[in-house]
Steps between C-alpha positions, in 0.01 A plus 500: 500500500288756722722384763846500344640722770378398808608113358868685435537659872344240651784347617883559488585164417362520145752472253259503154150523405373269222263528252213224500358555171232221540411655844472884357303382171240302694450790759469741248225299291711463222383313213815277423579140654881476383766570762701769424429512115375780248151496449451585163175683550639809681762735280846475719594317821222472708727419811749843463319690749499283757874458444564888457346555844687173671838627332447892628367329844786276560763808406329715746510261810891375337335164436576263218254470214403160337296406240260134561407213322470449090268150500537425157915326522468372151500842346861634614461776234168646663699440860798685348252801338328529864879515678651758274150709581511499844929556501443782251294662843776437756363148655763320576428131438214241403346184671611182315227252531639253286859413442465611154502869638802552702732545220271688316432746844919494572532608140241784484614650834867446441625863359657392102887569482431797209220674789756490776808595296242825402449555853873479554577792221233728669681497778808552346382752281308665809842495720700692229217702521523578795874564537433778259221618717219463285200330612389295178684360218426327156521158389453393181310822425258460792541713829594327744463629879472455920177267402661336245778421758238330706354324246858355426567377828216321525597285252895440590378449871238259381798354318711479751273354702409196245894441439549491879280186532 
């Protein structure tokens, strides 16, 4: 990871930059064997800062963002835990080593109807906003605002972009 951005402008044919969880444990010294799981000894994710700093390096360099391998298949819940940790960050998908995991990874990085129909009223709520010439709004008793707007898109383009396949 001392190397994240030379790897990301190293070439302008890179589209993403993984995360090999195996490969970042053992050169770390880790103590863990498992592939992409918990280990119950340290308090938290042990992975999340090496996935902060590949998520805010692949946004800097406009690069994609995904998250690597799970080993254990037969525990779709754990898979599914791991996913929704590194999505709640901003990575954008998950390896699937098994075929177990590719509707589990489609599901956790597929936007749910009620989160992009939010996203939708922010920016409807943030355009009549506007046409009144204020710069922030509320929704639901929560301010609502240009970063909120962002935020929103996000999602509907991510959407969008899931539907369109």
């Amino acid at each position: 990871m001392s190397n994240i951005k030379e790897i990301a402008k190293s070439s302008n044919r890179l589209e993403a930059l993984h995360f090999g969880v195996a490969d970042y444990a053992a050169s770390l010294r880790a103590r863990t064997v498992v592939i992409g799981g918990l280990n119950p000894d340290y308090p938290g994710d042990q992975w999340h800062h090496g996935l902060s700093q590949l998520v805010m390096t692949c946004r800097a360099y406009g690069l994609r963002a995904i998250d690597g391998p799970f080993g254990d298949f037969k525990d779709p819940d754990a898979y599914i835990a791991s996913a929704k940790r590194a999505a709640a960050i901003g990575i954008e998908g998950k390896w699937a080593i098994h075929p177990s995991q590719i509707d589990l990874a489609n599901k956790v990085f597929s936007p749910p109807a009620a989160e992009v129909n939010r996203a939708k009223k922010i920016l409807e709520e943030l355009d009549k906003a506007a046409k009144e010439g204020k710069g922030a709004a509320q929704l639901d008793g929560r301010m609502i605002d240009a970063a909120s707007a962002r935020m929103a898109k996000n999602i509907v383009n991510i959407n969008k972009l899931i539907e369109s396949k």
